[in-house]
C-alpha positions as CSV (number, residue, x, y, z in Angstrom):
1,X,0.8,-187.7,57.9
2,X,-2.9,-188.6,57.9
3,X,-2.6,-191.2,60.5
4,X,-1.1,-188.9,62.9
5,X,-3.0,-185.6,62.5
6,X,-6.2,-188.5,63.5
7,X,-4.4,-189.8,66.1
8,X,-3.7,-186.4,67.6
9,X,-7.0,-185.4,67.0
10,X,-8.8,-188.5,68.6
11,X,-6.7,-187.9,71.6
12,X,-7.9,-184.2,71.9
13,X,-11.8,-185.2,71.2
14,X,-11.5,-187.9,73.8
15,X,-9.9,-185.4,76.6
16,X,-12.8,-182.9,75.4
17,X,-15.5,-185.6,76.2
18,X,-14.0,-186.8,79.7
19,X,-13.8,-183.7,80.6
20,X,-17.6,-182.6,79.6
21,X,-18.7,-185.9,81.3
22,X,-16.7,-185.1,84.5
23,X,-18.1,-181.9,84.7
24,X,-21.5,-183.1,84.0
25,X,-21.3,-185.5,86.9
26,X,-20.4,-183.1,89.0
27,X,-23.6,-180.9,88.4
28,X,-25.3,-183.6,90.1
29,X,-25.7,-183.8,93.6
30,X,-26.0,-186.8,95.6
31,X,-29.7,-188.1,95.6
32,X,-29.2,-190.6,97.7
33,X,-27.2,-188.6,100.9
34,X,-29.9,-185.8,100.4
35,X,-32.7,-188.3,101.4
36,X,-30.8,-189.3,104.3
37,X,-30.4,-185.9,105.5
38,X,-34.1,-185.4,105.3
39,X,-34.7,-188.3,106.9
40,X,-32.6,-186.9,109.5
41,X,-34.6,-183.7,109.8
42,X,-37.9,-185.8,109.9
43,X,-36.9,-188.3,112.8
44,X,-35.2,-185.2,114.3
45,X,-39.0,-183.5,114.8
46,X,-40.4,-186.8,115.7
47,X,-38.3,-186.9,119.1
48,X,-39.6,-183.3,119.5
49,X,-43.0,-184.9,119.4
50,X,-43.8,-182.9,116.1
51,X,-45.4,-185.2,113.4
52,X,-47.1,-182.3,111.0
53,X,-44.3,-179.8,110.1
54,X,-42.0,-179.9,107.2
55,X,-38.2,-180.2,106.7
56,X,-37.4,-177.5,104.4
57,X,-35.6,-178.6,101.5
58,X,-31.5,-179.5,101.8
59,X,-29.3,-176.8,101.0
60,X,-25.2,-177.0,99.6
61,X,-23.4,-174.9,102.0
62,X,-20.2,-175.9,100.0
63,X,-18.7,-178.8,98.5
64,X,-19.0,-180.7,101.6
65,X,-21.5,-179.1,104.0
66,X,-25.5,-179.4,104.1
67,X,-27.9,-177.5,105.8
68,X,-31.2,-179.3,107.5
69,X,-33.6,-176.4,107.8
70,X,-37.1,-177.0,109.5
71,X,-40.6,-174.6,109.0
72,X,-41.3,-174.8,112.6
73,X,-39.3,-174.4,116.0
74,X,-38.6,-177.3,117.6
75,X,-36.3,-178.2,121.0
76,X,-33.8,-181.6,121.1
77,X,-31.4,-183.5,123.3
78,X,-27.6,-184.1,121.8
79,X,-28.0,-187.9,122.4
80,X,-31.0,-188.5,121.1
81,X,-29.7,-186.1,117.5
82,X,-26.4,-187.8,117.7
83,X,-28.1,-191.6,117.7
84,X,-30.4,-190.4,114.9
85,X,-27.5,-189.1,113.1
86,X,-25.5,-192.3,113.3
87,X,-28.2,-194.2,112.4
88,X,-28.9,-193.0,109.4
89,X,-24.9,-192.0,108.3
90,X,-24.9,-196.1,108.3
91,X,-27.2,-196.0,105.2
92,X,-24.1,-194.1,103.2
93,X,-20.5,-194.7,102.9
94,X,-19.6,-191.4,105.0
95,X,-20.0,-192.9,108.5
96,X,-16.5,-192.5,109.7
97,X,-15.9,-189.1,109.5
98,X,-18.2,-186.3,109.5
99,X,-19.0,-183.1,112.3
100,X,-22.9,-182.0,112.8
101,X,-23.0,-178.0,113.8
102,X,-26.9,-177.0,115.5
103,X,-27.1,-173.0,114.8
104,X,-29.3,-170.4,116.2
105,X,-31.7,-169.3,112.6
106,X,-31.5,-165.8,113.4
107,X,-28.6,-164.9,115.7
108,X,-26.2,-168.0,113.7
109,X,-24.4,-168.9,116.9
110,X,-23.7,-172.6,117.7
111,X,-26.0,-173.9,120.4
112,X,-24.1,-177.6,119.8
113,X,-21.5,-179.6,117.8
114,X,-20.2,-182.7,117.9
115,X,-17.5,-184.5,115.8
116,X,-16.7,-188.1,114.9
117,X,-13.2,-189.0,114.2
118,X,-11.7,-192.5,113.8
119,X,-8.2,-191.1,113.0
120,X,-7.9,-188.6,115.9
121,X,-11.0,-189.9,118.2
122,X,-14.7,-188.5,118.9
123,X,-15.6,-185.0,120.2
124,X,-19.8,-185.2,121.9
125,X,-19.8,-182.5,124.4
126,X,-22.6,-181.2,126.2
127,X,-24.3,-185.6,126.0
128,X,-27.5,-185.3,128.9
129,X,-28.7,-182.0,128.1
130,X,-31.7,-180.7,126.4
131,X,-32.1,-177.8,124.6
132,X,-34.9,-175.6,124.8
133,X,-37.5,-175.1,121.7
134,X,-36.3,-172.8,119.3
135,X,-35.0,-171.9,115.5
136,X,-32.4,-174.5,114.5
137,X,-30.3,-175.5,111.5
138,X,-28.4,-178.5,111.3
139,X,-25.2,-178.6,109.4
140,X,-24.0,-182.0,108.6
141,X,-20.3,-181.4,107.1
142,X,-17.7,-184.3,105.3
143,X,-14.0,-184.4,105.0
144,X,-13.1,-183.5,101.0
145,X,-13.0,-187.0,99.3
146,X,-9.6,-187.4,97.6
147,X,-10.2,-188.9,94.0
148,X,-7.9,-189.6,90.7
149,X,-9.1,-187.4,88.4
150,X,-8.4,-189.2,85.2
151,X,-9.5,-186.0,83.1
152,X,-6.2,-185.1,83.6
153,X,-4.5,-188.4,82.9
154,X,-6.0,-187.8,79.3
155,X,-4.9,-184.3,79.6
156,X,-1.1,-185.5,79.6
157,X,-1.7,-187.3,76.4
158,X,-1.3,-184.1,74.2
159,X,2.3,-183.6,74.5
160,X,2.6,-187.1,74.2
161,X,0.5,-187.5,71.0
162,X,2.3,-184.2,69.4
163,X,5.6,-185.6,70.8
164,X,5.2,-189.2,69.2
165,X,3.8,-187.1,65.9
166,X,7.1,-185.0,66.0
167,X,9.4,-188.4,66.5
168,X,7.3,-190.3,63.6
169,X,7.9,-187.6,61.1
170,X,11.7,-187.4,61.9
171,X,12.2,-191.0,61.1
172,X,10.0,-190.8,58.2
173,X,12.7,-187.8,57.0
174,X,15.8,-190.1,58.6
175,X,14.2,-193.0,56.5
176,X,13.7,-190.8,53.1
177,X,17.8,-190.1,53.9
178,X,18.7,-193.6,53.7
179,X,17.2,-194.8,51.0
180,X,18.6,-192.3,49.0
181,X,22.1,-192.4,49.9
182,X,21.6,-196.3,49.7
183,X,20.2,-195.9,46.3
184,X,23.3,-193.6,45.1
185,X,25.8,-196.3,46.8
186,X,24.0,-199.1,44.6
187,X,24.1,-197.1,41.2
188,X,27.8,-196.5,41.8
189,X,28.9,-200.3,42.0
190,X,30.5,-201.6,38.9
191,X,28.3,-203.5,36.5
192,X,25.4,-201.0,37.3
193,X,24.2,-199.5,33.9
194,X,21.0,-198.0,35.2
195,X,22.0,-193.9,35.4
196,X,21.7,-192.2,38.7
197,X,18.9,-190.3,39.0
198,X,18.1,-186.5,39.2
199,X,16.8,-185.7,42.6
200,X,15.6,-182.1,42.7
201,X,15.1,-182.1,46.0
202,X,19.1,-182.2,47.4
203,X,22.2,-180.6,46.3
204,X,25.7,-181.7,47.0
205,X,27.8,-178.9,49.0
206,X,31.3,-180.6,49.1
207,X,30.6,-184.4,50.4
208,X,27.2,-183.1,52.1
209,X,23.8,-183.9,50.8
210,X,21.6,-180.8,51.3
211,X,18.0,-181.2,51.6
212,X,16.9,-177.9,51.6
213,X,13.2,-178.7,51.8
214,X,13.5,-181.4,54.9
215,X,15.6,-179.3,57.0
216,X,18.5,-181.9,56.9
217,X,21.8,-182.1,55.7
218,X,23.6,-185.6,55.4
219,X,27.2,-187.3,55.4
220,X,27.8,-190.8,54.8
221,X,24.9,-192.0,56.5
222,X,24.6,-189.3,59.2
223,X,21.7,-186.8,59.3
224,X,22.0,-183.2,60.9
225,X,18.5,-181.6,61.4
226,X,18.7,-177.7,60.4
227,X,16.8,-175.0,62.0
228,X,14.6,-173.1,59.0
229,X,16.6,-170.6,59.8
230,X,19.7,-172.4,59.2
231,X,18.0,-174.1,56.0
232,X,17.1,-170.8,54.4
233,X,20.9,-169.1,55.2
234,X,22.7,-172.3,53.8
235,X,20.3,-172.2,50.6
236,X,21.7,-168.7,49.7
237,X,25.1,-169.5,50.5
238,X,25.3,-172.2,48.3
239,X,23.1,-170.9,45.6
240,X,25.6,-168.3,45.6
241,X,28.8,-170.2,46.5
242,X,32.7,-168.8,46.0
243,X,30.8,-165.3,46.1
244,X,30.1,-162.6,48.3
245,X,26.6,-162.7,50.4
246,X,26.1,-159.7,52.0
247,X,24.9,-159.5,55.4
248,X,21.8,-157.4,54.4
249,X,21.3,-160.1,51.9
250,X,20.6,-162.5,54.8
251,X,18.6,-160.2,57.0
252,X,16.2,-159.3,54.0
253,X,15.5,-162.8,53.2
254,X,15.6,-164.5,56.6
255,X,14.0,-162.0,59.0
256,X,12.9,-159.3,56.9
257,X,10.8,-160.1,54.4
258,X,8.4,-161.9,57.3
259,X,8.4,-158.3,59.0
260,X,10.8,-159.1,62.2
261,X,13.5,-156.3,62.5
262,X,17.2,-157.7,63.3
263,X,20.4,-156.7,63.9
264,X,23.6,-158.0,62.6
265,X,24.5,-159.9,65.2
266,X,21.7,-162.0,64.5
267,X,23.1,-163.4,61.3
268,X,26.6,-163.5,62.5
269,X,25.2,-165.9,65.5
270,X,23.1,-167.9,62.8
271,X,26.2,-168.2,60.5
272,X,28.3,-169.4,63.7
273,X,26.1,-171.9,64.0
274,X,26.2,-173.0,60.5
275,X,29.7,-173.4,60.7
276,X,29.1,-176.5,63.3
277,X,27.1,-177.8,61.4
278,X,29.4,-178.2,58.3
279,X,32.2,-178.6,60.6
280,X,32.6,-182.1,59.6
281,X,33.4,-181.9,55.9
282,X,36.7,-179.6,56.1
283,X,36.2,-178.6,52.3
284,X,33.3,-177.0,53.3
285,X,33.9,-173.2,54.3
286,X,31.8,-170.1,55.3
287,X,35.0,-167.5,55.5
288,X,34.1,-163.1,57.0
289,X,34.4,-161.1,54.1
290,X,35.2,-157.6,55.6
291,X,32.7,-154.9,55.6
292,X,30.9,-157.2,53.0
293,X,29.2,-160.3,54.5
294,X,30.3,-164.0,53.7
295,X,31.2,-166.2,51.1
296,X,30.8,-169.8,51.2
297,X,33.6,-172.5,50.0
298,X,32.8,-175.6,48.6
């Protein structure tokens, strides 16, 4: 049981850190495109024959658009901005796709924009013109890259860990099962003079084995898992076998006495379901008492 509460637990600590390292990563924004952009800005001003002023510092639109702001005004022809832009896009890996937007500072129109597309082909409108001196942004935007986020591969693993935990301790139960009904099989061959042993923790209820504890009731090598539902009713029953259990009996200790408020059908569905599962030894009875409740036959 220690083994797998670790195991669970070392799945959950590793999702925990991927997850904290994924995020930190993403706090971080790309030092390396951001010097290109300036460098965009700066050769930019020095076609506009303006070697003193500064580009302002890079801003995040969003995810995938940045903003090339400049302290002074400054006037540019498309070709010469679209050469400088492709030159210096060939310094990164985002040289196949990407749109450039030049805006008015105050008013925010679009004085020019281009596209380059290798899926759907290139958009340079306005090529031969030049633009007079004025306030201008530059907006530089990227498709959305499309990664495998493997935080979530390690996400998946919870069920998986608390499903393998679940399996692991039903075999462990399956196993117990067998060993004792192989152990009573061995004491009851001839020439065996060791006595069987007392095992608290099953009854016999006709040719079943009753585990009350694991949840499981067993028949010549077959186990039937119980619900604790089903565990707790069948206890009673057979505790007070060939005798009338009322119904309010059932409710009180089954529902009741953890504070959830039933009806009678309740325990007639859970006693319905009891009866399949004792179905297969036909000694074993739970027959309606009228009025009363039920008594069990065994």
């Amino acid at each position: 049981m220690k083994q797998y509460s670790l195991f669970a637990a070392l799945s959950v600590s590793m999702i925990v850190f991927v997850m904290a390292f994924v995020k930190k990563e993403n706090e971080h924004p790309d030092k390396h495109l951001e010097v290109v952009l300036r460098t965009i800005g700066h050769e930019v001003l020095l076609h506009s024959k303006d070697s003193t002023s500064r580009v302002l510092p890079v801003k995040t639109v969003n995810e995938n658009t940045f903003r090339i702001s400049f302290e002074h005004s400054f006037g540019f022809t498309p070709d010469t901005l679209m050469k400088v832009v492709h030159q210096q896009l060939a310094k990164t890996d985002r040289l196949d796709n990407y749109t450039v937007s030049v805006n008015e500072c105050d008013q925010n129109q679009t004085v020019f924009s281009y596209e380059v597309n290798t899926a759907s082909g290139d958009l340079r409108p306005c090529r031969g013109r030049k633009l007079k001196t004025g306030c201008y942004v530059i907006d530089i935007s990227f498709p959305a890259k499309r990664s495998f986020n493997y935080a979530w591969l390690l996400l998946a693993l919870i069920p998986v860990a608390f499903a393998a935990l679940y399996f692991a301790r039903r075999g462990s139960r399956l196993s117990a099962a067998r060993e004792l009904i192989e152990k009573k099989d061995d004491a009851s061959q001839p020439g065996n003079i060791e006595p069987d042993p007392v095992d608290a923790d099953h009854q016999k209820i006709g040719n079943f084995l009753f585990f009350e504890s694991k949840g499981m009731l067993s028949l010549s090598g077959e186990t039937i898992e119980l619900s604790i539902k089903e565990a707790k009713a069948l206890s009673i029953l057979a505790l007070n076998r060939n005798q009338v259990v009322g119904r309010d009996l059932l409710m009180k200790e089954i529902w009741e006495d953890d504070g959830i408020f039933v009806v009678t059908r309740n325990v007639d569905v859970l006693i319905s379901k009891l009866r399949k599962r004792l179905s297969a030894d036909p000694s074993v009875k739970i027959v309606n008492v009228h009025g009363k409740g039920y008594r069990m036959i065994a």
